[in-house]
ChimeraX commands (.cxc) that place a marker at each C-alpha (Angstrom):
marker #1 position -20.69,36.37,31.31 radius 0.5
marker #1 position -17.54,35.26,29.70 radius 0.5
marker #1 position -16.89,33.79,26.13 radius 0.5
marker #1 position -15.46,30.50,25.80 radius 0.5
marker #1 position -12.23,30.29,24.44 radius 0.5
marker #1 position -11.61,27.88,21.67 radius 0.5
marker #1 position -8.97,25.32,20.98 radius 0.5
marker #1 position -6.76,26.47,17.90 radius 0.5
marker #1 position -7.28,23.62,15.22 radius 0.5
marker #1 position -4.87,22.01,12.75 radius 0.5
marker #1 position -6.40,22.88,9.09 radius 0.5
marker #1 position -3.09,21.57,7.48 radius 0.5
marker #1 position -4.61,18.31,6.85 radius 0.5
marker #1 position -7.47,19.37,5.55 radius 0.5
marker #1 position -5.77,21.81,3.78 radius 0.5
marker #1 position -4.11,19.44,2.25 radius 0.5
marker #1 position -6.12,17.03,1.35 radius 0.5
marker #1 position -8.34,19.99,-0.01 radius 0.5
marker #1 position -6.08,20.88,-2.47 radius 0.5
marker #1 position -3.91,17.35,-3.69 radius 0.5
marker #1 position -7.53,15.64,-3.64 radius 0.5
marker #1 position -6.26,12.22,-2.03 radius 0.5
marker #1 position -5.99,11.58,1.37 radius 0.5
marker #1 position -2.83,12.43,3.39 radius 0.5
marker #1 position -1.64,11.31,6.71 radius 0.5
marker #1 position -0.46,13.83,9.51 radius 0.5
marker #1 position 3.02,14.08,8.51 radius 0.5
marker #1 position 1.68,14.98,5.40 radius 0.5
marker #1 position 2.94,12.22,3.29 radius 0.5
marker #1 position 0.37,10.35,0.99 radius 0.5
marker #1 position -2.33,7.77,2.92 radius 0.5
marker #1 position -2.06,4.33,1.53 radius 0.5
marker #1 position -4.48,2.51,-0.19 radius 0.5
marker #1 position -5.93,-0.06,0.79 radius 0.5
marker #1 position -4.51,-2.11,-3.26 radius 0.5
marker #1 position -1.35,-0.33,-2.67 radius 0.5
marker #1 position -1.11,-2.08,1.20 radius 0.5
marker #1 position -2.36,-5.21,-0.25 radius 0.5
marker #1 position 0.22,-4.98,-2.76 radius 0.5
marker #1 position 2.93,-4.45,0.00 radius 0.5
marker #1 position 1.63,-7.21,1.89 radius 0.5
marker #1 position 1.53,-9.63,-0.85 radius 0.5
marker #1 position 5.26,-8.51,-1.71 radius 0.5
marker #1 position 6.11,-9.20,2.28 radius 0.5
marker #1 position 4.29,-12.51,2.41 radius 0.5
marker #1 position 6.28,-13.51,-1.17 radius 0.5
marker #1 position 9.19,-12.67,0.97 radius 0.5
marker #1 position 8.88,-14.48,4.10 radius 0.5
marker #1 position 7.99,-17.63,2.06 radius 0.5
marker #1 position 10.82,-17.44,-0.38 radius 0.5
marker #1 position 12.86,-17.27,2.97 radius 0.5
marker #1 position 11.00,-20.29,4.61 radius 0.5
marker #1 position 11.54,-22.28,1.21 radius 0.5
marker #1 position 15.42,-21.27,1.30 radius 0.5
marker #1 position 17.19,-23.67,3.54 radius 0.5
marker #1 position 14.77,-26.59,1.82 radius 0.5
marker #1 position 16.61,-26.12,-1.36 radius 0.5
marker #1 position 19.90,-25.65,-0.03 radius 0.5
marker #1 position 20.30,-29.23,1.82 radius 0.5
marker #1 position 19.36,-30.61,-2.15 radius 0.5
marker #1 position 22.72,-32.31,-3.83 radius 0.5
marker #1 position 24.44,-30.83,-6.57 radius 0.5
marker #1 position 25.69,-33.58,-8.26 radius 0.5
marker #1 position 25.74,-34.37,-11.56 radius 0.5
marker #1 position 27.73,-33.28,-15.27 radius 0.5
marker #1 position 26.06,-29.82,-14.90 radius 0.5
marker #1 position 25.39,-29.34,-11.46 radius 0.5
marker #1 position 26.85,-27.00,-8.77 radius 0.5
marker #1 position 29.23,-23.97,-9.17 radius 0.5
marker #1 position 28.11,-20.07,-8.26 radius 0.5
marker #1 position 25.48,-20.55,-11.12 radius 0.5
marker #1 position 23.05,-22.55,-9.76 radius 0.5
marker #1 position 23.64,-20.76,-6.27 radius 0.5
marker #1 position 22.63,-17.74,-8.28 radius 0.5
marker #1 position 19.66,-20.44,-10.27 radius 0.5
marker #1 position 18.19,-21.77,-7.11 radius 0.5
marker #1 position 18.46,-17.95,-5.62 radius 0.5
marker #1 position 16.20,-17.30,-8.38 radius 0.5
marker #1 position 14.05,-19.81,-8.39 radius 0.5
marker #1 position 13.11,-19.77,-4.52 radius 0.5
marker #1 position 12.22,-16.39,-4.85 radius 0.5
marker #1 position 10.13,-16.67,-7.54 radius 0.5
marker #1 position 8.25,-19.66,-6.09 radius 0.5
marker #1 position 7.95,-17.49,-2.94 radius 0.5
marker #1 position 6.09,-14.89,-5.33 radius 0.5
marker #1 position 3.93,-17.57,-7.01 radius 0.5
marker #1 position 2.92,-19.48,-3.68 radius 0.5
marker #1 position 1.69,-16.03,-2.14 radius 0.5
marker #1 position -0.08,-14.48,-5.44 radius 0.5
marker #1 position -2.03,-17.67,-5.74 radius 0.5
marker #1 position -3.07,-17.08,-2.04 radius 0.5
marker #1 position -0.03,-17.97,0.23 radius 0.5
marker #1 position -0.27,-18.81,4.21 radius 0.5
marker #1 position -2.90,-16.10,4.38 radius 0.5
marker #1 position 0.19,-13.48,6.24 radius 0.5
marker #1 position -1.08,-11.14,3.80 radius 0.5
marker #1 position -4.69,-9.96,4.69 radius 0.5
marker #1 position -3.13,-9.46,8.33 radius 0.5
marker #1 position -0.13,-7.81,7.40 radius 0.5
marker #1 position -2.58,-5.36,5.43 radius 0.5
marker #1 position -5.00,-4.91,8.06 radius 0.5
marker #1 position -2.25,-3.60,10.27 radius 0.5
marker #1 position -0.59,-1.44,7.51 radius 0.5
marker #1 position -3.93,0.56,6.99 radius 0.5
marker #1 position -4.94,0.30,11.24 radius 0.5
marker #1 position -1.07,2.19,12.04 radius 0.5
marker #1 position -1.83,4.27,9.43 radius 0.5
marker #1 position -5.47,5.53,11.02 radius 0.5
marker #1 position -3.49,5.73,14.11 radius 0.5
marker #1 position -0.50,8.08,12.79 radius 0.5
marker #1 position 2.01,5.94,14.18 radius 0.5
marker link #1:1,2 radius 0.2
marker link #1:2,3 radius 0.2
marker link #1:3,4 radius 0.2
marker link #1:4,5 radius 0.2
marker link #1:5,6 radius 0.2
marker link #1:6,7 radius 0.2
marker link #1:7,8 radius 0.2
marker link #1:8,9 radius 0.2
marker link #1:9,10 radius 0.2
marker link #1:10,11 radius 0.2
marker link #1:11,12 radius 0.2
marker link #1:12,13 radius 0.2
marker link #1:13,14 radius 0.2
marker link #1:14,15 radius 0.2
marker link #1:15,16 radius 0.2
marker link #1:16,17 radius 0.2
marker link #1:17,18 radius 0.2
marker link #1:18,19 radius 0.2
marker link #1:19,20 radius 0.2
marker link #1:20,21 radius 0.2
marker link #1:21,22 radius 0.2
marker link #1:22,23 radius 0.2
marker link #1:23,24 radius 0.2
marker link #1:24,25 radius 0.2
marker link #1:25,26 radius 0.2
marker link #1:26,27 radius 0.2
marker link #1:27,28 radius 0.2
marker link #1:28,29 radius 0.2
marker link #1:29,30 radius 0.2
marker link #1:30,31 radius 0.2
marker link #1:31,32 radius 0.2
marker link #1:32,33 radius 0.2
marker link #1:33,34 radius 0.2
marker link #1:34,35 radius 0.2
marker link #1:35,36 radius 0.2
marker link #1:36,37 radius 0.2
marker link #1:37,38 radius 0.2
marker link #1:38,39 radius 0.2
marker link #1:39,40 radius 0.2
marker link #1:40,41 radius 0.2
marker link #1:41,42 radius 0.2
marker link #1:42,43 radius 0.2
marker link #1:43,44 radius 0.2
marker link #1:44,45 radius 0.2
marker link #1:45,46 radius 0.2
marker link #1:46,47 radius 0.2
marker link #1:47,48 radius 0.2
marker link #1:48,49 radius 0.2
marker link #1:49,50 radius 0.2
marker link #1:50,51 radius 0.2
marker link #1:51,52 radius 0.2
marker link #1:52,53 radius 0.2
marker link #1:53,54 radius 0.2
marker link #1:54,55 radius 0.2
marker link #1:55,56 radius 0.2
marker link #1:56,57 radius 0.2
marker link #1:57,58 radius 0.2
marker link #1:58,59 radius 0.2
marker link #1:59,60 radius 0.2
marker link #1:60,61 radius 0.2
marker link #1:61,62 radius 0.2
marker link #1:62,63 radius 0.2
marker link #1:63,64 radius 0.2
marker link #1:64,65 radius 0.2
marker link #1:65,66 radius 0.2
marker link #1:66,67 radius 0.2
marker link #1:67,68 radius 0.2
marker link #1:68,69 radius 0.2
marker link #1:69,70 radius 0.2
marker link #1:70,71 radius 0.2
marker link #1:71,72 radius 0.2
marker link #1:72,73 radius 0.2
marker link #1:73,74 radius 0.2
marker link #1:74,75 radius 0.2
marker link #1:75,76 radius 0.2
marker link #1:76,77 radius 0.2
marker link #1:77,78 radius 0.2
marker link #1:78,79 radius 0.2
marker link #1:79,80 radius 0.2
marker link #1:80,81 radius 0.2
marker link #1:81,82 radius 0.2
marker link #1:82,83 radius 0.2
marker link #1:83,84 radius 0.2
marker link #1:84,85 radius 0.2
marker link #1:85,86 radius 0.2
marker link #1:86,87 radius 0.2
marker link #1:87,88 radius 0.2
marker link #1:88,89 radius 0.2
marker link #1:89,90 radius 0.2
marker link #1:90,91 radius 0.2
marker link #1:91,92 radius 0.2
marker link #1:92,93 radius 0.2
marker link #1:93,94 radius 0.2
marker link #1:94,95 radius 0.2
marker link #1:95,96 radius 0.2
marker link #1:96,97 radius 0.2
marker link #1:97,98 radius 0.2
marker link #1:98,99 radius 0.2
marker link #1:99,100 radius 0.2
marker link #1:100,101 radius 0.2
marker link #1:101,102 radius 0.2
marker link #1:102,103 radius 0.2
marker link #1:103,104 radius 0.2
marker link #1:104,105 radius 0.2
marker link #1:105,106 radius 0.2
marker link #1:106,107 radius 0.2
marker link #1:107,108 radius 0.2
marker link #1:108,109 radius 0.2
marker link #1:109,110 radius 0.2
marker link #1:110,111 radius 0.2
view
């Protein structure tokens, strides 16, 4: 009668997570949460609309006593991004609850 022979296992990862307490992903970095990926995917969302909202603002005349120059280049800059950030913390296009859901799914994956 033979013995079976068993598979060597990885215990690094649950070694790991043993002793740091949180989660940890194969490569041994930190596992995201799922806050810290909705954070991320609020920040992404606040980015692609700022970019969608760019070119709007950039066909808008500068005329005026105290329009144009590199200021309000640098004003409007500012002020598309920041819309960007308002339109997706007040709930955006909804690119944010995907983007998330995909964060934390590749990250269960180890990809």
């Amino acid at each position: 009668m033979s013995t079976p022979v068993s598979s060597p296992i990885d215990l690094s990862l649950a070694a790991s997570q043993a002793t740091s307490g949180r989660p940890t992903l194969p490569n041994g970095g930190p596992a995201m949460t799922a806050d810290k990926a909705l954070k991320a995917a609020q920040e992404f969302e606040a980015v692609f609309i700022s970019e969608m909202l760019k070119p709007m603002f950039e066909s808008l005349p500068t005329e005026g006593p105290f329009g144009g120059g590199p200021s309000e280049g640098i004003w409007r800059s500012l002020l598309v991004t920041e819309m960007g950030k308002e339109i997706s913390q007040s709930g955006g296009f909804g690119i944010a609850k995907h983007v998330q859901a995909e964060m934390l799914k590749l990250q269960e994956t180890g990809k």
